[in-house]
C-alpha positions as CSV (number, residue, x, y, z in Angstrom):
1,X,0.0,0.0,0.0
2,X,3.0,2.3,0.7
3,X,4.3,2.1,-2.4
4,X,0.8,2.7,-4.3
5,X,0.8,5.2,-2.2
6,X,4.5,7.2,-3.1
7,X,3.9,6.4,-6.3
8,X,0.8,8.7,-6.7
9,X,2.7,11.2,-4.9
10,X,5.5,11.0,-7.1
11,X,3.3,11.5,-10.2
12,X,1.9,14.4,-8.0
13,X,5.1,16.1,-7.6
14,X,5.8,15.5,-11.2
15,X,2.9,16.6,-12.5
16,X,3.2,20.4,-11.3
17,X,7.1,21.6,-13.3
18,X,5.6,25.2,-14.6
19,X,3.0,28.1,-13.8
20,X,1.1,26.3,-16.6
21,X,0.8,23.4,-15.0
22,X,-0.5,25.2,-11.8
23,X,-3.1,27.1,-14.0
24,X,-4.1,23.7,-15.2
25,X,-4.5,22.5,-11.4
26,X,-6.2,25.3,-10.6
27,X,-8.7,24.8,-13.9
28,X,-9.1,21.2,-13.2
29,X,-10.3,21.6,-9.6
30,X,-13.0,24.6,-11.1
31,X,-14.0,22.3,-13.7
32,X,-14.7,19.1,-11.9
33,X,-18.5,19.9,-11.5
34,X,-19.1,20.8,-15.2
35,X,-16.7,17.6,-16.5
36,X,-19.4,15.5,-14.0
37,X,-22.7,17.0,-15.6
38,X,-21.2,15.7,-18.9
39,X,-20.0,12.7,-18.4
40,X,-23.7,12.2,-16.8
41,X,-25.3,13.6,-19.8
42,X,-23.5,10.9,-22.4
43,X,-23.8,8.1,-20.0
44,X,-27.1,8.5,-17.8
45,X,-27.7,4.9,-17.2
46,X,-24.1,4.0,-16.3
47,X,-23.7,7.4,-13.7
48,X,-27.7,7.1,-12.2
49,X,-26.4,5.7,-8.9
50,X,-22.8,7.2,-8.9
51,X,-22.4,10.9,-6.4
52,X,-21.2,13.5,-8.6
53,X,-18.0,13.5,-6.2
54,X,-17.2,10.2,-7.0
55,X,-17.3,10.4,-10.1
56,X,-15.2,13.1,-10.4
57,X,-13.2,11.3,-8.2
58,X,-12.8,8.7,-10.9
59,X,-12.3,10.9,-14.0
60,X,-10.0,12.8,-12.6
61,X,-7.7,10.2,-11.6
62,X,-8.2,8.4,-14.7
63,X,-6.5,11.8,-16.5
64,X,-4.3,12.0,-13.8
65,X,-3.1,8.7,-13.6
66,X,-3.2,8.1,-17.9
67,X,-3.7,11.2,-19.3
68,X,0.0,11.8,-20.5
69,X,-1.0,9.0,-22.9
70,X,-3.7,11.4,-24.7
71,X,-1.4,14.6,-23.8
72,X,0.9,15.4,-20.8
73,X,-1.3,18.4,-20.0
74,X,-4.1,16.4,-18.6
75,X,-2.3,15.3,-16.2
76,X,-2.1,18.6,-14.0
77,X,-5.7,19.1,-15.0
78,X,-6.8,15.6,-14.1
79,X,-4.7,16.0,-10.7
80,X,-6.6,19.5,-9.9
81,X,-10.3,17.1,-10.6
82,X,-9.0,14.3,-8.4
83,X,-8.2,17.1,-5.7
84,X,-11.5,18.8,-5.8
85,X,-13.0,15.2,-5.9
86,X,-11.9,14.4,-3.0
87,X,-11.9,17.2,-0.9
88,X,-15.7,17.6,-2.1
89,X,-16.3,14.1,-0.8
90,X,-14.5,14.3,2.4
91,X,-16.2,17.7,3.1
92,X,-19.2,16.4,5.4
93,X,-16.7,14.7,7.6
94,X,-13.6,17.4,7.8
95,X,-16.5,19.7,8.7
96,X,-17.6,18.3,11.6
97,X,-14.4,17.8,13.3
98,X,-13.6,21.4,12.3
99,X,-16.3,23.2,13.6
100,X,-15.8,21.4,17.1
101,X,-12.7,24.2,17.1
102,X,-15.2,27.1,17.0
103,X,-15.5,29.1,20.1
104,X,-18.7,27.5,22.5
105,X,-18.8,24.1,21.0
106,X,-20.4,22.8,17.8
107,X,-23.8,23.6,17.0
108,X,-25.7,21.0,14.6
C-alpha cells in the first residue's frame, strides 16, 4: 500500500514543473462539476447511482493517472479534478471535526 501510495505522490510532484501546470491544477479543480454533468449527460444509465464527487473522483484520476497517454497536460488538470473530488467528498466529515474548534462548542 505504501508504495501505491508514493507512487501517486510522485506523479503528484511531477505533474506540477511550470506556472502552466498550476493554471491547469487550478482549472481542473474549477472544472470538476461541469466535466461530472457531462459525463452524466453521455452516459445517464451508467452514472444514475454514482455521487457526482465520485465520479469526479474517478475521471479525474483516470486523467491524472493516464492522461500523459492522450497529452501530458491532462495530467495537471486531471490531478486538480482528483483534488477537488476528494476534498468535495471528504467535506461532510472534515466539517464536523472542524467546527468542534469554534469558540462555545459545535452547534448542529
Amino acid at each position: 500500500m505504501a508504495e501505491i501510495l508514493g507512487g501517486i505522490v510522485d506523479k503528484a510532484r511531477a505533474s506540477i514543473t511550470s506556472g502552466v501546470d498550476l493554471l491547469l491544477v487550478v482549472a481542473g479543480a474549477g472544472a470538476s462539476s461541469a466535466i461530472a454533468e457531462v459525463v452524466k449527460s453521455w452516459l445517464p444509465e451508467q452514472t444514475a447511482t454514482i455521487a457526482d464527487e465520485t465520479l469526479v473522483i474517478a475521471v479525474g484520476f483516470l486523467l491524472f493517472y493516464f492522461g500523459d497517454r492522450i497529452h501530458p497536460k491532462l495530467v495537471p488538470f486531471g490531478f486538480g479534478m482528483f483534488i477537488s473530488g476528494v476534498g468535495a467528498w471528504s467535506s461532510a466529515w472534515i466539517a464536523g471535526l472542524i467546527t468542534m474548534l469554534k469558540k462555545g462548542g459545535a452547534t448542529a
